[in-house]
Every structure is written in structure tokens, then in C-alpha cells.
VOFIVEX-567699 format. One record per residue: x, y negated, z negated of N, C-alpha, C in turn. Coordinates in steps of 0.2 Angstrom, whole numbers, padded with zeros to 4 digits, always signed. Layout:
XYZXYZXYZ/...
***
This chain:
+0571+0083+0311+0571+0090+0311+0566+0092+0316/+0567+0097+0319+0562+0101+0325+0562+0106+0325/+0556+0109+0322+0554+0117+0321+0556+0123+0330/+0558+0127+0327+0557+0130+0334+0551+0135+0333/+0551+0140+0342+0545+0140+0342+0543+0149+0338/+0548+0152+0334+0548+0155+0329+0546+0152+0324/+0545+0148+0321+0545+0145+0312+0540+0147+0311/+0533+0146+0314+0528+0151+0311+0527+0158+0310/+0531+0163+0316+0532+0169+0310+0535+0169+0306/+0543+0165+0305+0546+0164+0298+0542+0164+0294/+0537+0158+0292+0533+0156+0286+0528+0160+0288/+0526+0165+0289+0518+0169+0291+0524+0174+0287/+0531+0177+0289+0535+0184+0285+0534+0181+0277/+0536+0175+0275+0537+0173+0268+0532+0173+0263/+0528+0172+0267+0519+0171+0263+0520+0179+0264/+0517+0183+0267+0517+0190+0267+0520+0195+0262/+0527+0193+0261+0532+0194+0257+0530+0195+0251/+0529+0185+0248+0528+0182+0243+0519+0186+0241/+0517+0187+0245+0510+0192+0242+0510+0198+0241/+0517+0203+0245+0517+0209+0240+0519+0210+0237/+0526+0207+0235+0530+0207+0231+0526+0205+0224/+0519+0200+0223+0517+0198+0215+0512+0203+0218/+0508+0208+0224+0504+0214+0222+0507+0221+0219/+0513+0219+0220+0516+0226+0218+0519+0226+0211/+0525+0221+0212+0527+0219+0204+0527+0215+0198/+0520+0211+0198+0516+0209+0194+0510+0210+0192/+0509+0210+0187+0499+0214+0184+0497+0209+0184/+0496+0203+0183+0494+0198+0184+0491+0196+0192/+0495+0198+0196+0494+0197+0204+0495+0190+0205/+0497+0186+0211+0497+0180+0213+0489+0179+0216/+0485+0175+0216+0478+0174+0217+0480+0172+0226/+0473+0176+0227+0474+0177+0235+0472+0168+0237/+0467+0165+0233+0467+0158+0236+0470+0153+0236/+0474+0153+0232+0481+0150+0230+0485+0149+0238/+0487+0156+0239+0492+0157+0244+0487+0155+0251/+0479+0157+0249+0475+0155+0256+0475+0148+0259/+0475+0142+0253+0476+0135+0253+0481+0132+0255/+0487+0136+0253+0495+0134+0256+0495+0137+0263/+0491+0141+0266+0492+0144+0272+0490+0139+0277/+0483+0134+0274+0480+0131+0277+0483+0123+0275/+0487+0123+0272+0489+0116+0271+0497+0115+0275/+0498+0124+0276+0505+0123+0282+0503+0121+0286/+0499+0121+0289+0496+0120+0296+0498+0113+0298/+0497+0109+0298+0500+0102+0295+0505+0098+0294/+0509+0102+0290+0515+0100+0289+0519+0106+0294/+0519+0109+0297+0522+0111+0303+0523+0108+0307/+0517+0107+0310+0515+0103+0314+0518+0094+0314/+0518+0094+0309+0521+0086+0304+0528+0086+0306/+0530+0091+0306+0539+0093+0307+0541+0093+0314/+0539+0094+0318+0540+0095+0326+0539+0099+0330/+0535+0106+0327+0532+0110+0330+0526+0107+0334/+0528+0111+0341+0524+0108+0349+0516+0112+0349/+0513+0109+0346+0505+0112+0348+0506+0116+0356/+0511+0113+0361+0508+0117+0368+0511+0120+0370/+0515+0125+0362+0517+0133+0364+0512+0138+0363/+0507+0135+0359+0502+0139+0357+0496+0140+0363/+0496+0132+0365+0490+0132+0367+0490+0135+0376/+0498+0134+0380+0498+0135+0387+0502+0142+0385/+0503+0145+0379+0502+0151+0380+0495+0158+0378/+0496+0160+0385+0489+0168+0384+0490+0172+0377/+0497+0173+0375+0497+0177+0371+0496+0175+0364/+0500+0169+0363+0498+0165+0357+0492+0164+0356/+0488+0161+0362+0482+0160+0360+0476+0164+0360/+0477+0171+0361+0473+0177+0359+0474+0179+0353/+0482+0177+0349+0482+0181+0343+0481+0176+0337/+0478+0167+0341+0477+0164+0336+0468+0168+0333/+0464+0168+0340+0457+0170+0338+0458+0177+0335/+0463+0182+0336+0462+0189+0332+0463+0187+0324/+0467+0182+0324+0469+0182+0317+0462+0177+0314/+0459+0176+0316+0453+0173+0313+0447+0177+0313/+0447+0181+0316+0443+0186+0316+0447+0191+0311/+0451+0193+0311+0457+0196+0307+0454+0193+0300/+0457+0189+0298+0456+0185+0291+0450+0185+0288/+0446+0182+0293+0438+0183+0291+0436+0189+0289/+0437+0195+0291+0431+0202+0288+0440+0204+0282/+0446+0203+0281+0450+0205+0279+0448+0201+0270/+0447+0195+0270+0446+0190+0265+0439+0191+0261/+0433+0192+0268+0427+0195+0264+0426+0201+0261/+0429+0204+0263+0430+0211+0261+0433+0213+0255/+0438+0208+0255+0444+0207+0249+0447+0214+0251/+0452+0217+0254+0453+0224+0257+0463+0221+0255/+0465+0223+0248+0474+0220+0246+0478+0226+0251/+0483+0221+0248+0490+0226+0248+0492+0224+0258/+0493+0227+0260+0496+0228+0267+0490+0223+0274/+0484+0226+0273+0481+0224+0277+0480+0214+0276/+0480+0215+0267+0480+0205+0267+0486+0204+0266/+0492+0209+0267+0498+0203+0269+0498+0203+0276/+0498+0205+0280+0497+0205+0287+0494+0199+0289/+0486+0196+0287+0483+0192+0284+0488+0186+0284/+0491+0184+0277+0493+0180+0277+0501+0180+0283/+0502+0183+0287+0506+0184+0292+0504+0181+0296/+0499+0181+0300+0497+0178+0303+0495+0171+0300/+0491+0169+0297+0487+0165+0294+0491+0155+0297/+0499+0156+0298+0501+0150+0298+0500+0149+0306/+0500+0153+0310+0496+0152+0317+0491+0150+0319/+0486+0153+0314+0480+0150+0316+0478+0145+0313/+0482+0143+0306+0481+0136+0303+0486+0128+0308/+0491+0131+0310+0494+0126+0315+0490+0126+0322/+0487+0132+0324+0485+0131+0332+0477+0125+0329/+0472+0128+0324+0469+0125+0322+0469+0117+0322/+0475+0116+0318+0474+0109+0316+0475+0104+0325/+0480+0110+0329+0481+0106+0332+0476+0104+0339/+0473+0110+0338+0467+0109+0342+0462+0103+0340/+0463+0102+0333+0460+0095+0332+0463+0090+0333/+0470+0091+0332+0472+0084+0333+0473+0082+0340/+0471+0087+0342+0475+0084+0351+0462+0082+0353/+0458+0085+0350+0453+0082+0352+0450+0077+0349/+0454+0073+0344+0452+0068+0339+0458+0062+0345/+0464+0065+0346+0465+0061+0354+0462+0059+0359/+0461+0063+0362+0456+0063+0366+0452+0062+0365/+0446+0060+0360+0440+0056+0357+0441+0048+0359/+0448+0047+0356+0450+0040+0354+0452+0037+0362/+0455+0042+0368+0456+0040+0374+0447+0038+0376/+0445+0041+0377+0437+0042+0381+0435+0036+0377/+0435+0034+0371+0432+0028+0369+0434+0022+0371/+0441+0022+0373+0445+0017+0375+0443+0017+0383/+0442+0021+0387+0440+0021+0393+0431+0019+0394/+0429+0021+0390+0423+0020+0389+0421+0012+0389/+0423+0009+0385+0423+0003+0383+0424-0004+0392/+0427+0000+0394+0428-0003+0403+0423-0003+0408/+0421+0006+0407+0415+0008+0411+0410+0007+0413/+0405+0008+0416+0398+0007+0416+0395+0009+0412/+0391+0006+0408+0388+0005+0403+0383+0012+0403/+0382+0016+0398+0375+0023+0399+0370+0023+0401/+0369+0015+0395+0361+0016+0400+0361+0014+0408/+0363+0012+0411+0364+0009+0416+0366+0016+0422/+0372+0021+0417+0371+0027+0422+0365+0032+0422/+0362+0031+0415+0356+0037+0415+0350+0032+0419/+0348+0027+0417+0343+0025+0424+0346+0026+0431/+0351+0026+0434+0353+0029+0440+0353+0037+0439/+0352+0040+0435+0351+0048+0435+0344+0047+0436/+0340+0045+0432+0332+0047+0433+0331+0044+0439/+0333+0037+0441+0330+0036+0447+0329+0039+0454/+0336+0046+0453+0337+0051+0458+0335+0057+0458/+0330+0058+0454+0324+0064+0450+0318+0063+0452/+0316+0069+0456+0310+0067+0460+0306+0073+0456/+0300+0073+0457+0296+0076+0453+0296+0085+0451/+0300+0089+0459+0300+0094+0457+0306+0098+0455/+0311+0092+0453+0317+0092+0451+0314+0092+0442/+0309+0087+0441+0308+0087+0433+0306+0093+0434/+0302+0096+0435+0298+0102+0432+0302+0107+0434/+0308+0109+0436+0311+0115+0435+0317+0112+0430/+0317+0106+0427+0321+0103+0422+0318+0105+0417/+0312+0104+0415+0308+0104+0410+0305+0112+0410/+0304+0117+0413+0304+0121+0414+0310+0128+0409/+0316+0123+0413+0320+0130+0410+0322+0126+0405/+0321+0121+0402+0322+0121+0395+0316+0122+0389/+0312+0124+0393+0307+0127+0391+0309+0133+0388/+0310+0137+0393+0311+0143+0390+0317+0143+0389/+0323+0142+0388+0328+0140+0387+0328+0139+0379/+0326+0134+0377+0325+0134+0368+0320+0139+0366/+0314+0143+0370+0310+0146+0368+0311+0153+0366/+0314+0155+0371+0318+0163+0372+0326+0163+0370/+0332+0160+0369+0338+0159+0367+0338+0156+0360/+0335+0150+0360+0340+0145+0354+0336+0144+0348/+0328+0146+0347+0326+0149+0344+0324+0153+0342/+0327+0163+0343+0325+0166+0339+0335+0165+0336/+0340+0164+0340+0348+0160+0337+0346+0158+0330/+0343+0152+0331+0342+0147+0325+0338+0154+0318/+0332+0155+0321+0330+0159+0315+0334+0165+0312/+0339+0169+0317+0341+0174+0313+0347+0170+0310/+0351+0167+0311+0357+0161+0308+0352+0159+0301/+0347+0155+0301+0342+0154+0296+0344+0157+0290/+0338+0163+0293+0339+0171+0288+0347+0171+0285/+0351+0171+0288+0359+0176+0287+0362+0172+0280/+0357+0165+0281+0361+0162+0279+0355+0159+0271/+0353+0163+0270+0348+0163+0265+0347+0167+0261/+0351+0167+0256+0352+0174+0253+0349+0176+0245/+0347+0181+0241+0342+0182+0235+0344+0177+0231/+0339+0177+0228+0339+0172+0222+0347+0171+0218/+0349+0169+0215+0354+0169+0210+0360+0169+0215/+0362+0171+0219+0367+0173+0223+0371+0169+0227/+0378+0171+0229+0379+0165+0234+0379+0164+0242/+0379+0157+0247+0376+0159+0254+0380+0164+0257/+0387+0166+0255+0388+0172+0258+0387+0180+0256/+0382+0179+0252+0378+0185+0250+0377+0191+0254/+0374+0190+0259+0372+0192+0263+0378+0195+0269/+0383+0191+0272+0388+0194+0274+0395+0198+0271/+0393+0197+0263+0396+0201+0259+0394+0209+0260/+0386+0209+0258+0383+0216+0259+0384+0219+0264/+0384+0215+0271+0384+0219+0276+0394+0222+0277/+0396+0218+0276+0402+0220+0278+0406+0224+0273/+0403+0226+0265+0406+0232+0261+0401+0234+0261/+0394+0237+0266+0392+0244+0265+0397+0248+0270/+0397+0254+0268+0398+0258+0270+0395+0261+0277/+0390+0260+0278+0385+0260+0283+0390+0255+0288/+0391+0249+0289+0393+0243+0291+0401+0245+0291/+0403+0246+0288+0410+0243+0289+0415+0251+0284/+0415+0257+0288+0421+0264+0283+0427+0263+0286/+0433+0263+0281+0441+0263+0284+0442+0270+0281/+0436+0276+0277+0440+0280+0276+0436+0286+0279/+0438+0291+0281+0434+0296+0285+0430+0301+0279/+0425+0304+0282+0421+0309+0277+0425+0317+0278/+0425+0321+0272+0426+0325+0272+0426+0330+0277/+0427+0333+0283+0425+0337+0286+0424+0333+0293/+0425+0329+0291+0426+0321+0298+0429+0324+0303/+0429+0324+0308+0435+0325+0315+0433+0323+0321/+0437+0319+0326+0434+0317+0333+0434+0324+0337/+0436+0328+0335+0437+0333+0342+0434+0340+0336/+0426+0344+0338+0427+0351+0335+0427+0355+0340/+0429+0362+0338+0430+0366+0341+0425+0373+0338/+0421+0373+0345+0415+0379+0341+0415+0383+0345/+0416+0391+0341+0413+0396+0346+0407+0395+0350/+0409+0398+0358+0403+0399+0361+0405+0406+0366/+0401+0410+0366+0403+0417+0369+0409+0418+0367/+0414+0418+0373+0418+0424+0371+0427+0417+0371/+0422+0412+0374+0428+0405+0372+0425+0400+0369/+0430+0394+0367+0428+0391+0362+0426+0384+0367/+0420+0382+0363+0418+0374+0365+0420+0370+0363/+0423+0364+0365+0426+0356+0363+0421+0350+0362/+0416+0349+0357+0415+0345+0353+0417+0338+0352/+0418+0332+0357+0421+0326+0356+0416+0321+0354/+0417+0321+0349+0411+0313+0345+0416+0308+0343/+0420+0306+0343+0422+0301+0340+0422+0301+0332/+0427+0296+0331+0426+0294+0322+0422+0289+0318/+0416+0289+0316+0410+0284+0313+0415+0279+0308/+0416+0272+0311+0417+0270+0306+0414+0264+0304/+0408+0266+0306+0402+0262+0303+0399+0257+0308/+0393+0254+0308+0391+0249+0314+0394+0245+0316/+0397+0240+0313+0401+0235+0315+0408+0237+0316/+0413+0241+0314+0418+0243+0318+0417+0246+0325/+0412+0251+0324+0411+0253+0328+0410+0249+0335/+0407+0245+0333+0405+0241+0339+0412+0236+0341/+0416+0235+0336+0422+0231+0336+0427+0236+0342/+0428+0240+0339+0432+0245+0344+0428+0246+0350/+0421+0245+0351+0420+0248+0356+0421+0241+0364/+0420+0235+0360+0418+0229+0364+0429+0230+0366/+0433+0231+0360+0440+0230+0362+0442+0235+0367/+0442+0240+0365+0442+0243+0371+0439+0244+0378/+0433+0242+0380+0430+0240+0385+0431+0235+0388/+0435+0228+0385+0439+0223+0385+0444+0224+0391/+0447+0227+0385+0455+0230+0389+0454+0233+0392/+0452+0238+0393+0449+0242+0400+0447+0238+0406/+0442+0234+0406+0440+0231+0411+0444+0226+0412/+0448+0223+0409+0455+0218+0410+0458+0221+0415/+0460+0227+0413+0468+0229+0416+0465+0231+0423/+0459+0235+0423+0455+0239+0431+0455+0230+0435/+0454+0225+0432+0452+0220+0436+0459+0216+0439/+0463+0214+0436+0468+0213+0437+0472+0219+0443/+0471+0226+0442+0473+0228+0446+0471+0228+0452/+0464+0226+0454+0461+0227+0459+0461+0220+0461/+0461+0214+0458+0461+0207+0462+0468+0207+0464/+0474+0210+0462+0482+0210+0463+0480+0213+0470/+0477+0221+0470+0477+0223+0477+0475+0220+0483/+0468+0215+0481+0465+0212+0487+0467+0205+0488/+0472+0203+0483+0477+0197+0486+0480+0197+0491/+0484+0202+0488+0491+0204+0490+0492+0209+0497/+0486+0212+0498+0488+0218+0504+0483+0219+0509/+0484+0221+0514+0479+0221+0517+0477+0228+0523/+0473+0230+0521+0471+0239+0522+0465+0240+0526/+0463+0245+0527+0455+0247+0529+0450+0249+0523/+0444+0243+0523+0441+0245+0518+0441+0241+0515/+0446+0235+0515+0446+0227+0509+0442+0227+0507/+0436+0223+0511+0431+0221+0511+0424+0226+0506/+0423+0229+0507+0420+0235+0504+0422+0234+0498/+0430+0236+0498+0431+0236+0489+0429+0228+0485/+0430+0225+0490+0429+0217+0487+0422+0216+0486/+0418+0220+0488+0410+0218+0487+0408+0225+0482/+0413+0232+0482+0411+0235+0476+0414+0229+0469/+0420+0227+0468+0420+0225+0462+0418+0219+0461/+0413+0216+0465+0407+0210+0463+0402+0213+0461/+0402+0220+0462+0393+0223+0458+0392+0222+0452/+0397+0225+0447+0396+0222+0440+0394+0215+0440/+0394+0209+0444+0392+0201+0440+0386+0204+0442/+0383+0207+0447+0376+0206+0450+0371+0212+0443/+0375+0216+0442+0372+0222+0439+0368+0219+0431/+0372+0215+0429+0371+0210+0421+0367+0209+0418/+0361+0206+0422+0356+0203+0420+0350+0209+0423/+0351+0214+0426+0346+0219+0426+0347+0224+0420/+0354+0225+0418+0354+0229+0410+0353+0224+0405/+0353+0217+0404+0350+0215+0401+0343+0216+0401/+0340+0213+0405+0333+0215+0405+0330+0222+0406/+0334+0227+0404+0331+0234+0403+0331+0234+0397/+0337+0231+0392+0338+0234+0385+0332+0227+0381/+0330+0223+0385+0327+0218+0382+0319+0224+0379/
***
């Protein structure tokens, strides 16, 4: 038998189902790890049955909605957020557990090839003294140099705040600490405040002024909606603008083509301002 390449929405509808169905009509509830284990143990056994790893993987779409549902899952599960938003959750869930495993099984492949070609090759250490022997002195000092600052300024203040994150009060457990952040309120609101609106309307003379702030729904949302939508923005402006400078040719190309290389150059200067 050969899966096709719907079977893991099928089995993503039936999980989803089979968890609102005991949310809604059972007071006992189905335990959400229960269903979490069998999502993660489909993964495998789909895969087991003849579903092809490389509709996931040489597809764009599948493989952007493998990473949303992992990030998806992650703040929906910490959160513990029932009903609709974690069946959705377990909707997706057999995709990321098939795309997952299969990205292991196809690198645990490829492991096993590279050793097997290895095994013929020239020996390491034999290539790494032919590396150094082609390293001349001011080649070391701009080696040693940026990786100077390289684990000094990047990897570890990473490692310290990773540290910290992951060190949580006495008595409690390691994910303590992303527990708290992701059910403050401060962090993470799905419900608006009282008197809430993205758009006010306030007198001013003899017409009215329009007040557009947006809707607070807390640090990390916030920043999640803001990086996606800037995403997708900046996706679709750039696609449209590489399509025109492939495809046509007008007065001005060139202009346009070195306007839309200023953002890579602009990067490291807003970096270094907000540093």
C-alpha cells in the first residue's frame, strides 16, 4: 500500500476531530499528550507505509507550513490555549512529524553515504596539513582575529542568555521560565482591553482626527505579526521587482537594480546604530 500525497491531512482532520469531539463531549477530556505522542509516532509509520519525503521537501509550500506548524505548536502547547486553536495544532502536527522524521532519515542517509566515501579518500589529517601548509601568516591573523571577536561579540553573550533562559527558580521546572513569559499578559494577549481600538476618532476643531495605533497584543505577538508581515511584504515587493528586471527592458533598469540592492548594503549600518 502507497499513501498519497493527502494522507497527512486526512490523519491531521481525524486527530483534530478525535480532540474536539472528547473537548466538547466528554468531562473527562482526552489528555492532550496522549494524542501529542500518537502525532509524533505517526510520523513514521506514514512514512513506513509509502508516503514520499520529497513532496514535502521540493515543495515551497509544504515546507513553510512544516516550520509554521512548529512554531505553531510550540507557543499553542506551552500555552496550553484548548478547543479550536489546539485542534488546528493537532491538524497540522502529522506534517511536521512526517516532514521531521524524514529529514532525519534522509540525513542519517547521507551520513552513512559520506562515510562510505570517506572511507576511499584522502585521509584528514593529510588534507588539513595541506590546509595549513597554504596559510601564510597574515592569513592566520585575520583567522584568529575574527574568530576572536566572533565567539566574543556573538556566541558568547548567545550561550549566556540560552544559559539564563534555561535556569529557572528553585523548585520549578526547565521550562519555567518560558512558561512565564509566554502566559504574561505583557508577552503574549489574545483578548483586547476594554475601550481597545486600532483606529480612534477624536475631535479636533471643527473635524474629526483619526488616531491609528494598532492592536497591543503584547511583546512577543507583537513582534510575531510584525516580522510576518514585513516578511510578506518584502517577499512579494521583491519578487515583483526581480520578475521586472529579468524579464523587460526599459530606461532606468539599471538604477532600479542598484536601488533594490541598497537594503543588503543599508543592514549592517542599522545594525550598528541600534547596537
Amino acid at each position: 500500500m502507497r499513501l498519497g500525497r493527502n494522507s497527512i491531512w486526512i490523519v491531521g482532520t481525524a486527530l483534530a476531530l478525535t480532540y474536539e469531539f472528547f473537548y466538547i463531549f466528554s468531562r473527562e477530556g482526552i489528555p492532550s499528550l496522549l494524542l501529542l505522542l500518537l502525532s509524533i509516532l505517526l510520523g513514521p509509520i506514514i512514512l513506513r507505509l509509502g508516503y514520499d519525503y520529497r513532496w514535502i521537501k521540493f515543495s515551497s509550500t509544504l515546507s513553510f507550513l512544516s516550520i509554521f506548524s512548529f512554531i505553531y505548536n510550540f507557543f499553542i502547547f506551552l500555552i496550553n490555549i484548548p478547543s479550536i486553536p489546539k485542534a488546528f495544532g493537532f491538524f497540522l502536527l502529522p506534517l511536521l512529524s512526517t516532514s521531521a522524521t524524514g529529514y532525519l532519515y534522509e540525513k542519517l542517509s547521507n551520513l552513512r553515504e559520506a562515510r562510505r566515501v570517506r572511507a576511499k579518500a584522502v585521509p584528514p589529517s593529510r588534507r588539513l596539513r595541506s590546509v595549513l601548509y597554504q596559510l601564510d601568516p597574515v592569513m592566520w591573523l585575520f583567522i584568529l582575529l575574527s574568530a576572536f571577536i566572533l565567539v566574543t561579540f556573538l556566541v558568547t553573550p548567545i550561550l549566556l542568555v540560552l544559559i539564563g533562559a534555561f535556569q529557572p527558580p528553585a523548585g520549578l521546572p526547565w521550562y519555567a521560565n518560558f512558561q512565564r513569559i509566554f502566559s504574561s499578559r505583557d508577552y503574549v494577549r489574545l483578548e483586547l482591553l476594554p475601550g481597545e481600538q486600532a483606529i480612534t476618532a477624536v475631535p479636533y476643531g471643527e473635524g474629526v482626527l483619526y488616531i491609528i495605533k494598532g492592536v497591543n497584543y503584547g511583546i512577543l505577538l507583537n513582534s510575531l505579526i510584525n516580522s510576518l508581515v514585513v516578511t510578506i511584504s518584502a517577499t512579494v515587493l521583491g519578487i515583483i521587482v526581480a520578475f521586472i528586471i529579468a524579464r523587460y527592458s526599459f530606461p532606468g533598469k539599471e538604477l532600479l537594480r542598484l536601488l533594490s540592492m541598497i537594503p543588503l548594503f543599508v543592514t549592517p549600518f542599522v545594525n550598528s546604530y541600534v547596537v
